[in-house]
C-alpha positions as CSV (number, residue, x, y, z in Angstrom):
1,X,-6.7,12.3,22.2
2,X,-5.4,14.7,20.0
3,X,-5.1,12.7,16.8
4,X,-2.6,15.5,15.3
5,X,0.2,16.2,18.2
6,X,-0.1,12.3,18.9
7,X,1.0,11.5,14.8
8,X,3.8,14.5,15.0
9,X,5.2,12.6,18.1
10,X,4.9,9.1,16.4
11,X,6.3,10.4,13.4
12,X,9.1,12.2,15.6
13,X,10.1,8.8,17.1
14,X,11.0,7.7,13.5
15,X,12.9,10.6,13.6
16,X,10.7,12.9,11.3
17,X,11.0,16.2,12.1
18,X,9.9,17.5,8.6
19,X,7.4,16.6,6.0
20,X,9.7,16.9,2.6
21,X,8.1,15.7,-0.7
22,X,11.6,14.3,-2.0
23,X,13.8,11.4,0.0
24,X,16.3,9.8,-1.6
25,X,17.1,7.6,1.6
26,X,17.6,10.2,4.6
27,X,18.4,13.2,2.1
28,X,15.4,15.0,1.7
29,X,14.6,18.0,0.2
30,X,11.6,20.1,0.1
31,X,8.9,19.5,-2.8
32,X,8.7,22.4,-5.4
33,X,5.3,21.3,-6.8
34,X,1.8,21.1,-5.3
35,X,0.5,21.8,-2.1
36,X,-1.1,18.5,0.0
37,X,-2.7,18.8,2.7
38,X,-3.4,15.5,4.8
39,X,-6.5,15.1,6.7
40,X,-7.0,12.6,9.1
41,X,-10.6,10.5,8.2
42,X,-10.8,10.2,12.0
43,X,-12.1,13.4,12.6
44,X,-11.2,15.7,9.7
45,X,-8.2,17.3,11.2
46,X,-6.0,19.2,8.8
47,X,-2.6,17.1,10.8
48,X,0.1,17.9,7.8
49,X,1.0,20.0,4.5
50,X,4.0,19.5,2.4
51,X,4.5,20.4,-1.4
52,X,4.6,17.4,-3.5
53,X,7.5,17.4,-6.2
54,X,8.1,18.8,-9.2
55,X,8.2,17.5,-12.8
56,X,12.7,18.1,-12.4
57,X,12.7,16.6,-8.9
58,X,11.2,13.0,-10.4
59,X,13.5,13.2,-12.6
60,X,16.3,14.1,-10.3
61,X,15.1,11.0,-8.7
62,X,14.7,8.6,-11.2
63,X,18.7,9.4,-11.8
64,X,19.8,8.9,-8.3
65,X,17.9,5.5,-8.8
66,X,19.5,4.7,-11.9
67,X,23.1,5.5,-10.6
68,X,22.3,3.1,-7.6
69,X,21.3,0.2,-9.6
70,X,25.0,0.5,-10.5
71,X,26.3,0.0,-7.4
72,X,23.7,-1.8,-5.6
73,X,23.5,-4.5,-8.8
74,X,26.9,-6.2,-7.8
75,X,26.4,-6.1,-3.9
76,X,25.9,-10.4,-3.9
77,X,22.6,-11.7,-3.5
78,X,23.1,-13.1,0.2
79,X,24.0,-9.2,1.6
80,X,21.0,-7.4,-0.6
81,X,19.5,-10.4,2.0
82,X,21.4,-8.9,5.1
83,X,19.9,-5.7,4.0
84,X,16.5,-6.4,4.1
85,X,16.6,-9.1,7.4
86,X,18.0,-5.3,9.2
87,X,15.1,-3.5,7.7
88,X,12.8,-5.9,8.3
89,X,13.9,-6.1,12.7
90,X,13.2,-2.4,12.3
91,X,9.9,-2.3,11.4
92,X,9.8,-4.8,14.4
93,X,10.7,-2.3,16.6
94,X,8.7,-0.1,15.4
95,X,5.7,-1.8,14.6
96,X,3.2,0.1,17.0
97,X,4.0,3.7,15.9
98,X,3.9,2.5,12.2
99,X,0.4,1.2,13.2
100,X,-0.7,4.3,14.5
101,X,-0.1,6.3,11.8
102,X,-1.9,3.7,9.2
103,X,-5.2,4.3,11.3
104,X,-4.8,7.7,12.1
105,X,-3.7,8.8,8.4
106,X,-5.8,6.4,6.4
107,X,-9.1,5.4,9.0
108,X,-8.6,1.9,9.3
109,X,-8.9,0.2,12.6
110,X,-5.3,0.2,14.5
111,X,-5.6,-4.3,14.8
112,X,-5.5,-4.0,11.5
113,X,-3.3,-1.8,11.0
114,X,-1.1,-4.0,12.7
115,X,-1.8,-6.6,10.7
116,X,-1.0,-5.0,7.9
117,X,2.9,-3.6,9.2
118,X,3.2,-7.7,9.8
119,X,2.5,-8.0,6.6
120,X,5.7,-5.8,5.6
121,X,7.8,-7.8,8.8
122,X,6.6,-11.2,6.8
123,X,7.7,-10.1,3.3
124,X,11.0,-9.2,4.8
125,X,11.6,-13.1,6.1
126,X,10.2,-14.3,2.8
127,X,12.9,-12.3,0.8
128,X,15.8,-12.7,3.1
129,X,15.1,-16.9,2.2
130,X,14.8,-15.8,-1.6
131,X,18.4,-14.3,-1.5
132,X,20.3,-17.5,-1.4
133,X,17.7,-19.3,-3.7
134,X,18.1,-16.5,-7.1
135,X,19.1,-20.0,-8.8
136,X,19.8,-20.5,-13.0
137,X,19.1,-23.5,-14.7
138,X,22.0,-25.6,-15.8
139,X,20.8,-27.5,-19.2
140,X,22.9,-29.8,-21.5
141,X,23.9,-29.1,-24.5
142,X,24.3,-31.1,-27.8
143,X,27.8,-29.7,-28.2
144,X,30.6,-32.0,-27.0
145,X,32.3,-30.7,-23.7
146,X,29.7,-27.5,-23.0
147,X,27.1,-26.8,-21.1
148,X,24.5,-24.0,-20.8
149,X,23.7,-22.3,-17.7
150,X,20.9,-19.8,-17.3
151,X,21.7,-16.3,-14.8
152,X,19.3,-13.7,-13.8
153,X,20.5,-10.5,-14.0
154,X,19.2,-7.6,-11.9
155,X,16.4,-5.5,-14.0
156,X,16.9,-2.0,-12.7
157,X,15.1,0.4,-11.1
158,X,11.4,-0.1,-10.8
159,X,8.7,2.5,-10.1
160,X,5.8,1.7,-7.3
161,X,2.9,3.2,-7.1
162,X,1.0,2.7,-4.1
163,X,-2.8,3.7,-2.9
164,X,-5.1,4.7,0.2
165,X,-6.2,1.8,1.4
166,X,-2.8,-0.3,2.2
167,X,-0.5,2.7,2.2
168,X,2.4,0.7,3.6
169,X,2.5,-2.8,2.9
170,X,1.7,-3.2,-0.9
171,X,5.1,-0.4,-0.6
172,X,7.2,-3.2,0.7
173,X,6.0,-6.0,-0.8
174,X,7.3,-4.6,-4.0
175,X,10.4,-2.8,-2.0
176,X,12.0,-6.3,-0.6
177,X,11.7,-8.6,-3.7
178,X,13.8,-5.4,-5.9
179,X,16.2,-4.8,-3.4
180,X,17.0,-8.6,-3.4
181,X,16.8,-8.6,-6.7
182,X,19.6,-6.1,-6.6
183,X,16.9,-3.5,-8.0
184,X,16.5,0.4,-6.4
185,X,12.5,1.5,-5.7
186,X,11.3,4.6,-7.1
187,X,8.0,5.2,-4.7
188,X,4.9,7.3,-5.6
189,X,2.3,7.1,-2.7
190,X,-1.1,8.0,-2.6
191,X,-1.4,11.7,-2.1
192,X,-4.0,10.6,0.4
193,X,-1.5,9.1,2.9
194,X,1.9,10.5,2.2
195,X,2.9,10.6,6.4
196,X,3.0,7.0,5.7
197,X,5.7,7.3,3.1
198,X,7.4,9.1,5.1
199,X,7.2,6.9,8.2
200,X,8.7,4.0,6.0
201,X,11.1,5.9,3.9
202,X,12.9,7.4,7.9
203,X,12.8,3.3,8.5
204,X,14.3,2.1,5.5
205,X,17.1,5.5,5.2
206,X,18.3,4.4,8.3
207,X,19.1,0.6,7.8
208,X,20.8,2.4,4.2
209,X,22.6,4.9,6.6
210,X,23.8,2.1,8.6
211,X,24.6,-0.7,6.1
212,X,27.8,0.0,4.3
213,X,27.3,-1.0,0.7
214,X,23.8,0.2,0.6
215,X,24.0,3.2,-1.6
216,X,21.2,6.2,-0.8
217,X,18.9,5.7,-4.0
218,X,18.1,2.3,-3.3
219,X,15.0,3.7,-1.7
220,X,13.6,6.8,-3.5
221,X,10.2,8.5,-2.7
222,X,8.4,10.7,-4.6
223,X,5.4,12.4,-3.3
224,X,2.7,14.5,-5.3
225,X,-0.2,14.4,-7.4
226,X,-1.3,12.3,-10.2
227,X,1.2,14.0,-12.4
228,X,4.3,13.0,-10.7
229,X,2.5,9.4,-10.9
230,X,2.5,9.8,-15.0
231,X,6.2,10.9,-15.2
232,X,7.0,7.7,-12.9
233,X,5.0,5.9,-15.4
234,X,6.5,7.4,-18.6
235,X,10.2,7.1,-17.7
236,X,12.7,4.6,-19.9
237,X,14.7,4.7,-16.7
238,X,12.5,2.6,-14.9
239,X,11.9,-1.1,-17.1
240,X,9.0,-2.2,-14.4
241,X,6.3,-0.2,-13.1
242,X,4.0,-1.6,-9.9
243,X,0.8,-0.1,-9.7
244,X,-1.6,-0.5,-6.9
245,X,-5.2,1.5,-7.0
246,X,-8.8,1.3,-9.1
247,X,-9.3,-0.7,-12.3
248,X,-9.7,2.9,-14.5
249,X,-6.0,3.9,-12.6
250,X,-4.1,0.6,-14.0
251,X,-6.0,1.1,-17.5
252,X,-3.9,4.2,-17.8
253,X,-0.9,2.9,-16.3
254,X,-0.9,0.2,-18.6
255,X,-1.2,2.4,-21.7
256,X,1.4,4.8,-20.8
257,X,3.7,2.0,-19.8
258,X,2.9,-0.5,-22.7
259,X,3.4,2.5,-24.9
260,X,7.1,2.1,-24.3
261,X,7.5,-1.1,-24.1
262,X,7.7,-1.2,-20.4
263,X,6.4,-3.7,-18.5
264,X,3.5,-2.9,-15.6
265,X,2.8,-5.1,-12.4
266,X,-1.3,-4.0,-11.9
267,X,-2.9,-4.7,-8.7
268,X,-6.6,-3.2,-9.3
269,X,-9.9,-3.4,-7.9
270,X,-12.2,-6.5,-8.2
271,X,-15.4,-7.0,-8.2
272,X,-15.2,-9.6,-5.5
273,X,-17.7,-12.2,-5.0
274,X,-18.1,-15.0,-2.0
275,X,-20.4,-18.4,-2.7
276,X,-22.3,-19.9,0.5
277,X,-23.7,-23.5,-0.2
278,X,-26.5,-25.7,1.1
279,X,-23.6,-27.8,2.6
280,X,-21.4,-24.8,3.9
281,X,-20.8,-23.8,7.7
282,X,-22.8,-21.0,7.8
283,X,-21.4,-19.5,11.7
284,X,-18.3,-19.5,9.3
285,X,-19.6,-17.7,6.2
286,X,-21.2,-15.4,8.1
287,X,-17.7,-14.3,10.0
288,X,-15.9,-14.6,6.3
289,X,-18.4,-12.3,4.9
290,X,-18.9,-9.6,7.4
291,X,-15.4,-9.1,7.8
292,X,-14.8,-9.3,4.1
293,X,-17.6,-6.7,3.1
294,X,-16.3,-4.3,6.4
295,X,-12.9,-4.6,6.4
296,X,-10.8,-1.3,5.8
297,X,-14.4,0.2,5.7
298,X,-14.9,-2.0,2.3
299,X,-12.1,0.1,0.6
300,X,-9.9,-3.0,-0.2
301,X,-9.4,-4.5,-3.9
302,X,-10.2,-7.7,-2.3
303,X,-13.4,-6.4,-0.2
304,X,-16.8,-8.6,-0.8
305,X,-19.3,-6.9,-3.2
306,X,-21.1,-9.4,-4.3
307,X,-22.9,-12.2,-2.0
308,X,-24.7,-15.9,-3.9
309,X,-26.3,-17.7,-1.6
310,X,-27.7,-21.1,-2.2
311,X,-32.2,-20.9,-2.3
312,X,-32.4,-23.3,1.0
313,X,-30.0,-20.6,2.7
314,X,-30.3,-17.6,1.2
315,X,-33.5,-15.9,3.7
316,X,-31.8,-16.8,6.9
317,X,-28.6,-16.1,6.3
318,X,-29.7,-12.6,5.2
319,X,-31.2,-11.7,8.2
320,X,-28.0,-12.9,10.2
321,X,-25.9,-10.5,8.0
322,X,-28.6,-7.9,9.2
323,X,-28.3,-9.0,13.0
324,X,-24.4,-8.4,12.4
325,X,-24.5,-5.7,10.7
326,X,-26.5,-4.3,13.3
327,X,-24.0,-5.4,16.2
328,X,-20.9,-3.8,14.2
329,X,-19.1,-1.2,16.8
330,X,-18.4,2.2,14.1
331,X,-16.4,4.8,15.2
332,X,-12.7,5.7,16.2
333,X,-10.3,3.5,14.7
334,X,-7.9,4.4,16.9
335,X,-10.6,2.7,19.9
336,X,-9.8,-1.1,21.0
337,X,-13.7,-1.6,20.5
338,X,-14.0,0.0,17.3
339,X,-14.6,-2.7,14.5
340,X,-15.3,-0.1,11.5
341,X,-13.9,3.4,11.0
342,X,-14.5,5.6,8.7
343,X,-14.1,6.3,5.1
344,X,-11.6,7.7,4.1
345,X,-12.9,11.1,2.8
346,X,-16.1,12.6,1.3
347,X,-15.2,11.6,-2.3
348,X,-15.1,8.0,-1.0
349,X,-18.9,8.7,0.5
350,X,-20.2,10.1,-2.1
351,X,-19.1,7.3,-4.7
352,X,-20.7,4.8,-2.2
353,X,-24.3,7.3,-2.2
354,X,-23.8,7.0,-6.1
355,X,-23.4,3.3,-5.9
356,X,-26.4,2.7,-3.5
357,X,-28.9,5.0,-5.4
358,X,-28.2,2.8,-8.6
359,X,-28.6,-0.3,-6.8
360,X,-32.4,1.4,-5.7
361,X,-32.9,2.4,-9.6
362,X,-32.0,-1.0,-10.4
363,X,-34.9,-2.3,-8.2
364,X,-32.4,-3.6,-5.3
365,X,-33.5,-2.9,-1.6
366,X,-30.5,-1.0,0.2
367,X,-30.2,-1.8,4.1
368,X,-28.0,0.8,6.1
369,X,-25.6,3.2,4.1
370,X,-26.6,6.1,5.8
371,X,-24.3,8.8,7.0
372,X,-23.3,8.4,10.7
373,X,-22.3,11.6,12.9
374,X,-20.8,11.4,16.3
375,X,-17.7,13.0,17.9
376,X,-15.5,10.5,17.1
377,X,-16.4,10.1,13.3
378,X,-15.7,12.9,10.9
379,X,-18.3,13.5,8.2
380,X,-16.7,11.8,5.5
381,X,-17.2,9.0,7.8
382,X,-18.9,5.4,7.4
């Protein structure tokens, strides 16, 4: 398979003919800022380049947002709903080439890249409930013939910023609680998968194009470098900023944000740890743990990194990890067989050499780690 012409034809049946770096809903327009090139962890295949956008554009796009909120603010509750059950059949529909361009763009294995575009389709059903259920509180008062009664108002336009490792889901997890909320996204992705972005922005422009009070810049996307991630960050015109990435990214966030008197949603990194007892079923512990520690090749913010294991346990339970680590199929994520694929570039491998060299200077024993090289896994591989 070629892992390039197959994406261009996925991406055409979302009706993606060109790679802009500025969508506010279908408009696009191309980026004037830096260049991106988009590799595919698979095998290292150059598969896109588009110009990111430039300091003006974010700002041209944080306006359209802001003059949406206007209109999209007093669309009731019940149809923001509407909105976001159409959206949500969409990504039904086209849940398999959504798939394949999580695994091809960012390496993880195509079930779970399914698993993850379910994970948007399940948001959807969850907000379309929570539009007929924005409820105020009704509370008595000690004033003769009054009463008070509590109303959520729409916030306004909120910035997301997304990473790598679930380059479409976290996305829409933020994008269909706003939008019921009556509130326009302002999307930065991850420069490492913007083809995603892209994928989901063509899905989401056309439920706007065809839903009559939907106004364009409810769903804005912004692709480019860690800069156009700062201005995002820094603007008044955006009252709540979602971050998703590493623990040093949402430290920054947080400062620029907190600096304004913003307020910042942080989804970061953890240092993840999983507890197996004298009493615990270890045939299940050992599934939990091998698919925690393996799982989007280990690159999730939930992914194990830590393992305690009880004394009476702890020796044979080890050397079942081994055995399974052993077994593991690595390769292709694209490939029905594959359980692991690779990282998702030679940055990520050489922070995971770093890690295991200080786990040796720290007097730990490493098993495995090594670099694997095959046909069918680039060099910045597992």
């Amino acid at each position: 398979m070629n892992i390039k012409e197959e994406l261009t034809s996925r991406l055409q049946a979302l009706g993606l003919d060109a790679y802009h770096g500025l969508w506010v809903g279908l408009e696009s327009s191309v980026g004037l800022g830096e260049l991106i090139q988009v590799q595919s962890p698979i095998d290292g295949q150059t598969v896109a380049e588009l110009p990111g956008c430039s300091e003006s554009q974010v700002s041209d796009a944080i306006e359209a947002a802001t003059e949406a909120f206007q209109a999209w603010r007093s669309v009731p509750p019940p149809r923001r709903g509407e909105f976001v059950r159409q959206f949500g059949d969409r990504l039904r529909h086209h849940k398999n080439d959504l798939a394949f361009i999580v695994s091809a763009e960012c390496g993880k294995i195509y079930q779970e890249a399914l698993g993850e575009v379910q994970e948007m389709i399940d948001i959807c059903d969850f907000a379309v409930g929570l539009s007929r259920q924005l409820y105020g509180l009704s509370i008595a008062s000690e004033r003769p013939a009054h009463r008070l009664a509590e109303q959520w108002h729409p916030l306004g336009p909120v910035g997301c910023i997304s990473a790598f490792n679930f380059p479409v889901a976290v996305w829409a997890w933020n994008a269909a609680i706003a939008w019921v909320c009556g509130d326009p996204v302002v999307w930065k992705p991850s420069e490492k998968t913007p083809l995603c972005s892209l994928a989901c922005q063509a899905i989401a422009g056309a439920v706007i194009r065809d839903f009559n009070e939907a106004p364009e810049g409810i769903s804005i996307l912004v692709v480019g470098d860690q800069q156009v991630g700062r201005q995002v960050a820094q603007s008044n015109s955006l009252p709540l900023i979602s971050a998703t990435g590493s623990v040093p990214m949402g430290r920054s966030v947080a400062g620029v944000v907190g600096s304004r008197l913003g307020r910042a949603l942080l989804e970061l990194g953890g240092n993840n740890a999983a507890i197996v007892t004298e009493s615990a079923d270890l045939k299940l512990a050992l599934r939990g743990v091998l698919f925690s520690a393996v799982g989007t090749c280990g690159q999730r913010c939930t992914s194990l990194r830590r393992l305690i294991l009880h004394d009476s346990v702890a020796d044979g339970f080890l050397e079942q990890l081994k055995t399974a680590y052993r077994g593991l199929s690595i390769g292709n994520p694209l490939l029905p067989e594959t359980l692991v694929g690779p990282l998702i570039d030679e940055a990520a491998f050489e922070q995971m050499q770093q890690s295991l060299q200080m786990a040796i200077e720290q007097g730990g024993t490493v098993f495995g780690g090594e670099r694997l090289r095959s046909d069918e896994v680039a060099e910045a591989g597992v």
